[in-house]
N, C-alpha and C positions, 0 to 999 in steps of 0.2 A: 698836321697829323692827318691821316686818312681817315675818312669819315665813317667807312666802313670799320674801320678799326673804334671807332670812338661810338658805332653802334651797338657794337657788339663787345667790347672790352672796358670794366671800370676797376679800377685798383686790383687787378689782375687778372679777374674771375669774368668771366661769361654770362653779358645780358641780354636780353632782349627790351630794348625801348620801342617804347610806342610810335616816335618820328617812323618807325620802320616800316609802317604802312607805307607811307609816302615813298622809299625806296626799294620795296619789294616787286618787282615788275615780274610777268611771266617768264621770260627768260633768266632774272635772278633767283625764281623761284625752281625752273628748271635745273640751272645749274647747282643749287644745294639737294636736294634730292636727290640729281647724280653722283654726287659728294660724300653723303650722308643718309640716305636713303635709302629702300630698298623695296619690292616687292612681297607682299607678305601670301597673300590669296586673294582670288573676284571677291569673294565673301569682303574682305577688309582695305584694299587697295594695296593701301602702299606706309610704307613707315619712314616715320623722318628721326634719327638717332637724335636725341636733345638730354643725351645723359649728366652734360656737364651744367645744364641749367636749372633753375630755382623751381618748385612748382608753380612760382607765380609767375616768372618769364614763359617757361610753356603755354601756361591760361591767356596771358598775353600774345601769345603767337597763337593760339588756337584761337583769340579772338579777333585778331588782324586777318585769316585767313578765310575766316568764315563774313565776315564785314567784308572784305576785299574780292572775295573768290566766291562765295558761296560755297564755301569746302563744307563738308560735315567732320568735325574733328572728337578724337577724344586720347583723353591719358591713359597708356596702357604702361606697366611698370614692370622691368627686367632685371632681372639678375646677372649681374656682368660674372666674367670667369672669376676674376680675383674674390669675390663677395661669395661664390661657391665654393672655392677654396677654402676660406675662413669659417664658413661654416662646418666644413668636414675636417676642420682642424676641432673645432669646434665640440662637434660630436664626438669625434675621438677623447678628447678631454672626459668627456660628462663620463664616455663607456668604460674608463680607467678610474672612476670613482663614484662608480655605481657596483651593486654587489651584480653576479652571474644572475639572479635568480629573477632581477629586474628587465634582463633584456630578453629582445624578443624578436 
């Protein structure tokens, strides 16, 4: 199996292990970025998408990166479209069973 695969994938889901210091080089670190990442503002640098991983695999990569890089990292949390949909599905529901005199 690839190793890459066996870093990153356990019983289906999306991890980050710790070995992955030891495989993270600047050019692999490069290439996800490009992959996955994006420019946000000078203010913030830059963002790396890690939507499908755990809050603890994050913390894990935010601590390989800063050990390995000296990066200053932190967790910033988004709202995907699907998840704002559901909410305005959402809302719709509550304003269909709330009286007029409630809304505003």
């Amino acid at each position: 199996m690839n190793i890459l695969y066996t870093l990153f994938i356990e019983d289906g889901k999306k991890i980050i292990r710790e070995e992955l210091y030891f495989y993270l080089s600047p050019i692999a670190l490069a290439y996800w970025i490009m992959y996955d990442g994006y420019s946000v503002s000078q203010q913030y640098g830059l963002l790396i998408c890690t939507d499908n991983f755990s809050v603890l695999d994050v913390v894990r990569l935010i601590n390989i990166l800063k050990i390995r890089y000296d990066l200053n990292c932190s967790i910033h949390y988004s709202i995907s479209q699907s998840q704002k949909k559901k909410k305005k599905k959402k809302k719709k529901k509550k304003k269909k069973r709330m009286s007029t005199t409630n809304l505003y």
